[in-house]
C-alpha positions in Angstrom: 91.2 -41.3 27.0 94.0 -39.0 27.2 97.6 -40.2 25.4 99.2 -38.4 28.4 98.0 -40.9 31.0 99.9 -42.5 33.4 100.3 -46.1 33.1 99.1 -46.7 36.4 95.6 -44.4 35.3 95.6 -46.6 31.8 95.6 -49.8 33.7 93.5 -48.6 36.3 90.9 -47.7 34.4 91.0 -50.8 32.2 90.9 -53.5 35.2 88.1 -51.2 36.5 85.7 -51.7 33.0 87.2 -55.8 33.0 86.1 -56.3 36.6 82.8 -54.8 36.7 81.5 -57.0 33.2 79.3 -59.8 34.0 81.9 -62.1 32.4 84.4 -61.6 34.9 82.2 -62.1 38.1 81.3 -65.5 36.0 84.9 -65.9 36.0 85.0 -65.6 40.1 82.2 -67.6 40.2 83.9 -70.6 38.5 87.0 -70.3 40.1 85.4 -70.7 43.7 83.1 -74.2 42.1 86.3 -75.5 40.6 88.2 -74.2 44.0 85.3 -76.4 45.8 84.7 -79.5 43.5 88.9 -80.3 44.4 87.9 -79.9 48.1 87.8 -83.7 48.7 90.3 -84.0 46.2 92.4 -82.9 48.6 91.2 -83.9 51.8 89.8 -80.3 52.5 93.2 -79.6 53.8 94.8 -76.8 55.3 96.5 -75.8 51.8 93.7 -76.1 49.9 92.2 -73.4 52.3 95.0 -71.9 52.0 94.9 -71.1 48.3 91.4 -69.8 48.6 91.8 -67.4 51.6 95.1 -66.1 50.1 94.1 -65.4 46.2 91.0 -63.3 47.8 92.8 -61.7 49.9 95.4 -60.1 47.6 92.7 -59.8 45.2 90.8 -57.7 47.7 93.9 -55.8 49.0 94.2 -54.3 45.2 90.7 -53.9 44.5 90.6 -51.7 47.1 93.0 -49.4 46.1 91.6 -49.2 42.3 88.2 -48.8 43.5 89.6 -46.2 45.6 91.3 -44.8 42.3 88.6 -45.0 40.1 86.0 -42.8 42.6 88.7 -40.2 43.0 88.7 -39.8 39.3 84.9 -39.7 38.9 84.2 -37.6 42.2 86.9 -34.9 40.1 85.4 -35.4 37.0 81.9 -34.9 38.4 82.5 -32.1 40.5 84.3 -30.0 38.1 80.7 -30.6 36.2 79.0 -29.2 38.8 80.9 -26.2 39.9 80.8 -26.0 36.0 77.2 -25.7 35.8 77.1 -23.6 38.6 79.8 -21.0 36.9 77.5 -20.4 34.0 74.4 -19.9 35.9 73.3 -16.5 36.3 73.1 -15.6 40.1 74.2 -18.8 41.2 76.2 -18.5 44.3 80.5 -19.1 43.7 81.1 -19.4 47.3 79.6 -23.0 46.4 82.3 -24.1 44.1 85.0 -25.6 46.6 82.4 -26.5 49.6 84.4 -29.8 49.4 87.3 -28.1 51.4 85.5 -26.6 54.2 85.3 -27.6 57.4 82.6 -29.3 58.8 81.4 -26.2 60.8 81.1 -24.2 57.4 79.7 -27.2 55.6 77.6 -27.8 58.2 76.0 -24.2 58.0 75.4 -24.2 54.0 73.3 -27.2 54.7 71.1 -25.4 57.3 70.7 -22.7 55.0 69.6 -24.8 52.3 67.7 -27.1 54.7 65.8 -23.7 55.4 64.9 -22.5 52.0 64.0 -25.9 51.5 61.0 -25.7 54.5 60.7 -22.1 53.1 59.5 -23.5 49.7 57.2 -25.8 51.5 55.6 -23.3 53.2 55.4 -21.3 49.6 53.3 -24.3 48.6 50.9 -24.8 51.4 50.0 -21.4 51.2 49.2 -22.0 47.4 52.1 -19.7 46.2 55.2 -21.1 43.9 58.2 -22.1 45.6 60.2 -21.3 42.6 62.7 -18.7 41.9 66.6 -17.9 43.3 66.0 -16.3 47.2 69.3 -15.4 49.1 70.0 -17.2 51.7 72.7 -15.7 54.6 70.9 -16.2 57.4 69.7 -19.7 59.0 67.8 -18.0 61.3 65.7 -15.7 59.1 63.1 -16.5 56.5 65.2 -16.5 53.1 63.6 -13.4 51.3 63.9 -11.4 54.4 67.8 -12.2 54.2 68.3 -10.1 50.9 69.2 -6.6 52.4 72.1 -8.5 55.0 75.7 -7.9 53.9 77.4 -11.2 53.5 79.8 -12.3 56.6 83.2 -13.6 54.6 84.6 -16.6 56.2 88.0 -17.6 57.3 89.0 -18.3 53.7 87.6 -15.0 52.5 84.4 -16.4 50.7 81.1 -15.5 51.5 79.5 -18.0 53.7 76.7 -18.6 56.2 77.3 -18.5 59.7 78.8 -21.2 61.3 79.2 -20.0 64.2 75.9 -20.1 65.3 
């Protein structure tokens, strides 16, 4: 942990590892038995449902915004693994470091690509032959070896990409 964190990140992170410990849910747990035990104790009244649907609630309402905090943090943290990994691999493709901020249309086009070499490798395989190795894939409507000799169409945010259009 970084001494530069926010206190917001430092708390956030530590209510995160507290409320995901079995002890804690245990916690929960007894508080609602206790919470219905006094039910007759007080006549099952509108308060005492009141107290109930009230503490959940705000303890929801929060939840939901750490939760929220703690995913954004490890969605970062694992995609700067990935595009990582990527980086340092020979012949791996940079275009795919930032597919998280295309639009759908472009996204939408890498995974028919992919979706094709996929059923390319198949087809490797039935035929007995490896499906290993690092093809080129710029066409979704060719096979992804015969794609090697295409020039690369650069997208609207001047990385190479498939076609989306089509």
């Amino acid at each position: 942990m970084s001494d530069h964190a926010s206190i917001y990140t430092r708390a956030a992170r530590s209510i995160a590892q507290l409320s995901g410990r079995p002890v804690t849910f245990l916690l929960a747990a007894a508080i609602i038995v206790v919470w219905l035990i006094t039910g007759p104790i007080f006549g099952y009244s509108d308060t005492w449902q009141l107290v109930i649907n009230t503490g959940t609630t705000i303890i929801t309402f929060l939840m939901v915004f750490l939760i929220q905090n703690t995913q954004n943090r490890d969605t970062v943290a694992m995609q700067l693994k990935l595009d990582e990994l990527i980086r340092a691999t020979k012949g791996a493709h940079l275009s795919l470091l930032d597919l998280e901020e295309l639009e759908e249309k472009e996204l939408a086009a890498f995974v028919r690509q992919y979706e094709a070499l996929a059923a390319y490798g198949r087809a490797q395989l039935e035929k007995g032959k490896p499906d290993t190795g690092t093809p080129e894939v710029v066409s979704r409507t060719e096979p992804p070896e015969s794609s090697l000799s295409r020039p690369p169409k650069a997208s609207v945010k001047g990385r190479t990409s498939p076609r989306a259009g089509r």
